[in-house]
N, C-alpha and C positions, 0 to 999 in steps of 0.2 A: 651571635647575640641570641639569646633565650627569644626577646618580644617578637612577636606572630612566627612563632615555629610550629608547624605543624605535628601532630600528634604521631603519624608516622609519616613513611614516604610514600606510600599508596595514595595519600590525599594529595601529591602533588599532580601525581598522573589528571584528577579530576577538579582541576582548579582552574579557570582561567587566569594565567599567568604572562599574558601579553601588557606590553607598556599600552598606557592609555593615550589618548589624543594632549597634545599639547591645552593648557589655557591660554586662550586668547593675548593674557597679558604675556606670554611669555615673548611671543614674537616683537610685538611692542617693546616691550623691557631690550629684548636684542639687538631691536634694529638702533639703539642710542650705542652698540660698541664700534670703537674706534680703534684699537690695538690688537695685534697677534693677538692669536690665543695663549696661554699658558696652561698646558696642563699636567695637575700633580695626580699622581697616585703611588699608594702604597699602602701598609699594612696596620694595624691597629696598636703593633707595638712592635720592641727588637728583641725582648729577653725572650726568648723562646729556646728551649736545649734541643728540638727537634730539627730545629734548620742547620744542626753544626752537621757537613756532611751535604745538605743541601743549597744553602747557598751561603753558609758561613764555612771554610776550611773548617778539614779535620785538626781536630787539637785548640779551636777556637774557647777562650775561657770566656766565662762570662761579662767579667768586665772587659771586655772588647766585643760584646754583641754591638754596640752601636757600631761603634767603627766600620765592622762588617756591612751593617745594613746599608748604612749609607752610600755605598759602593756598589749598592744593587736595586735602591729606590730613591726617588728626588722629594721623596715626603714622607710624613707617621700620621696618621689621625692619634692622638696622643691620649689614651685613656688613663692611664696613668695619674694624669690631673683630678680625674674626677675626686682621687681618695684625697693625694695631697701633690704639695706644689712650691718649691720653695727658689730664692733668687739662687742659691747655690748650684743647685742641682742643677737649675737652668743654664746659669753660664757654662757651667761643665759641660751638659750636652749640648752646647754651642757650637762653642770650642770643636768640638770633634766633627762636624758639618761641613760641608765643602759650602762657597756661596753659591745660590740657588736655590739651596733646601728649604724646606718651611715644615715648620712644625706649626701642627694644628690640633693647641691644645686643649682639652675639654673642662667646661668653668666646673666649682670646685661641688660635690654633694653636698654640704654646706648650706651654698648659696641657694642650688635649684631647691633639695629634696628634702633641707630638714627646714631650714629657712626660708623656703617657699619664695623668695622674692621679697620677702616682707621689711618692713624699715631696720632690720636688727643685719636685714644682710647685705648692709652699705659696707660696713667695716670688713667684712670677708670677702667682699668685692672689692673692695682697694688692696687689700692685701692682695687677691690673684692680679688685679691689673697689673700692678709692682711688679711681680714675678713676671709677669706675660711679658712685659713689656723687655726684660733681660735679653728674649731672644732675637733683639735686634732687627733689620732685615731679612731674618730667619723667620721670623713670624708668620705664622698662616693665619687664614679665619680661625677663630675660636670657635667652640660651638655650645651654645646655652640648651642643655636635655632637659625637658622638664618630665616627673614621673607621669604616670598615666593616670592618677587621679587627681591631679592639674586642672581646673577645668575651666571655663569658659567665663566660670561667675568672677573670676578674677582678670580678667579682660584688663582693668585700671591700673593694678597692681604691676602687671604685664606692661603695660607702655609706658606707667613711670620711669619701668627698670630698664625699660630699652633706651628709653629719651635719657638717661641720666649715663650711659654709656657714652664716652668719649669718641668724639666721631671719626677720629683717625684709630680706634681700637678695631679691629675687623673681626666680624661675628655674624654666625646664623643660628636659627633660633629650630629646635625640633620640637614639635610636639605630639601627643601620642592619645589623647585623651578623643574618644571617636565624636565629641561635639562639637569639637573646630574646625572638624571636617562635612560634617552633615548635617549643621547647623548654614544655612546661606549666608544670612546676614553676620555672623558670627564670623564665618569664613571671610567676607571679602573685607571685612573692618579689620582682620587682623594681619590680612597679606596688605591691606593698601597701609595699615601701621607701619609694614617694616620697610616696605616701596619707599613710604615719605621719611623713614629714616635710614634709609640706605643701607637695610640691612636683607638678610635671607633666609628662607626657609629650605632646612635640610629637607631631603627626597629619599625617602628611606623606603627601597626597597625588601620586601620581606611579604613570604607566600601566605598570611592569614590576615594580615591588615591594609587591603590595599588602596583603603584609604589615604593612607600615609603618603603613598609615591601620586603626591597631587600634581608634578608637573606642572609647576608656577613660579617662573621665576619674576623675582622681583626688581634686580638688575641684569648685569650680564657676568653675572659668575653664577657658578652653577657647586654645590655642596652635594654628595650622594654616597649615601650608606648602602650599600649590597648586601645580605644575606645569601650566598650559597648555602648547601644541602649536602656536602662531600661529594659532588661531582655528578648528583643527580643527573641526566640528562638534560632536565632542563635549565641546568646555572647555567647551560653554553649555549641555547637558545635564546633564553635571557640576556647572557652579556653582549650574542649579538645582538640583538633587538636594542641594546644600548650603544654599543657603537653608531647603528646606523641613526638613530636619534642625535648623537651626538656627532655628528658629522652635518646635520643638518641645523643646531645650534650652532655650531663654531660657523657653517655659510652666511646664517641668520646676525651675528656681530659677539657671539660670545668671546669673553677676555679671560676668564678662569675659571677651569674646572677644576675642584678636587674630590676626586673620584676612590674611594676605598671600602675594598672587599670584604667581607668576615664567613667567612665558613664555622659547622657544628665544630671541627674538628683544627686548631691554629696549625697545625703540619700543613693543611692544603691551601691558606692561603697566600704565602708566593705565588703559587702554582696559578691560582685565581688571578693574580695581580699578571702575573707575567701572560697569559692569555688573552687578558682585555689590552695590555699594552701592546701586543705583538699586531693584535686586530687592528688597533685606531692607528697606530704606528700606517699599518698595507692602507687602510681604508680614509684616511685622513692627511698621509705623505708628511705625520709629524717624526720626531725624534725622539722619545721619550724614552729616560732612561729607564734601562731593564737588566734585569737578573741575566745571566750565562748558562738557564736550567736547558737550555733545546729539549722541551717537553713533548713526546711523543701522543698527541694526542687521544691516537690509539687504542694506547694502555691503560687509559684513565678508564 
């Protein structure tokens, strides 16, 4: 993802790029779980033609990229939706999912970025729910991105749209705009919004905004964007520093995580996914499914 990329890679070297302390609420929010944990990760899409060879066989066409995928990740953050979104498509890539999977697909530009939330984006809101709703017990969180000139004065506008959300539809809410983060009162009105609606705030990690990775969970599941760097040294300081966070949520009662990667470059991230899952797999005694890359870390 483009948003807080640094301008080169020498500014990583001189960033402080450590996970921050938890907020308060988040331990509170954990201690109310009750079930295993569950946790998804995987990649932001499957059409990709650089993985034929890396984790799709050679000779893989395109229309069998899902199929592939599925047999090497137990989730998609599904950007795809953002452009469009239709009941067809959805049951088709259903269809093709073993049970377990969850797609986690992103509400539509439309709604957040042209329509802003505003009363005209009821109808294209019914429309995605409709779709959303195709994918069954396949269904992950959805996630609502709002652009980054979003801002704060529409707070109202914002909790109509969340309260007008069906509360069996599962959804976290990203924002980007740096006033809902370091604005106080503005911050805690807008996480106890989604607290008293059972909803969550993505954690989007990424080296120039680190506002963003506010570390607030509002239930016990937990939504997290990664930006890697193509293998900068520090994505693998970083994803540890996420593991062992996350090893410390799931003690504390968390029930779901879904955890996905983006690198500059989409060749690296299985590689990204299959690292963080090999880690929490040793460091957590889960099972999570994974790719067959045996990545020599070495080399990278």
């Amino acid at each position: 993802m483009k948003f807080g990329k640094p301008s080169s890679k020498e500014e990583l070297d001189n960033i402080d790029l450590s996970l921050p302390a938890d907020h308060p609420d988040t331990s509170r929010n954990l201690s109310k779980g009750k079930q295993p944990v569950k946790v998804y990760i995987g990649c932001a899409k499957w059409g990709r033609k650089e993985w034929v060879g890396l984790i799709y066989p050679e000779g893989t066409k395109e229309r069998d990229f899902l199929q592939q995928y599925v047999k090497n990740f137990n989730s998609i953050e599904l950007n795809t939706t953002f452009y469009s979104i239709k009941k067809e498509n959805v049951e088709s890539w259903t269809s093709q999912a073993p049970d377990g999977f969850k797609f986690c697909p992103k509400f539509s530009r439309t709604i957040s970025h042209l329509k802003r939330l505003n009363d005209d984006s009821k109808r294209f809101t019914d429309y995605f729910l409709e779709a959303a709703y195709s994918f069954g017990d396949k269904l992950g969180p959805s996630f609502l991105q709002m652009p980054n000139n979003f801002m704060p004065k529409y707070l109202d506008r914002l909790a109509d749209y969340i309260r007008d959300i069906p509360e069996d539809f599962p959804m976290f809410l990203e924002l980007r705009h740096t006033d809902w983060f370091t604005d106080p009162v503005v911050y805690d009105e807008t996480f106890h919004l989604l607290e008293e609606n059972g909803r969550g705030a993505v954690i989007t990690d990424v080296a120039m905004r680190r506002d963003v990775l506010h570390q607030r969970l509002t239930n016990t599941k937990a939504f997290v964007r990664f930006n890697g760097y193509n293998f900068h040294p520090t994505d693998f300081t970083r994803l540890d520093q996420w593991v062992e966070r996350i090893k410390i949520w799931i003690d504390a009662g968390l029930e779901e995580l879904y955890f996905y990667p983006h690198q500059e470059e989409d060749v690296h991230v299985p590689k990204t996914c299959d690292y963080i899952i090999n880690k929490l797999n040793q460091t957590c005694g889960l099972d999570i499914q994974n790719t067959d890359l045996k990545i020599d870390m070495n080399s990278l």
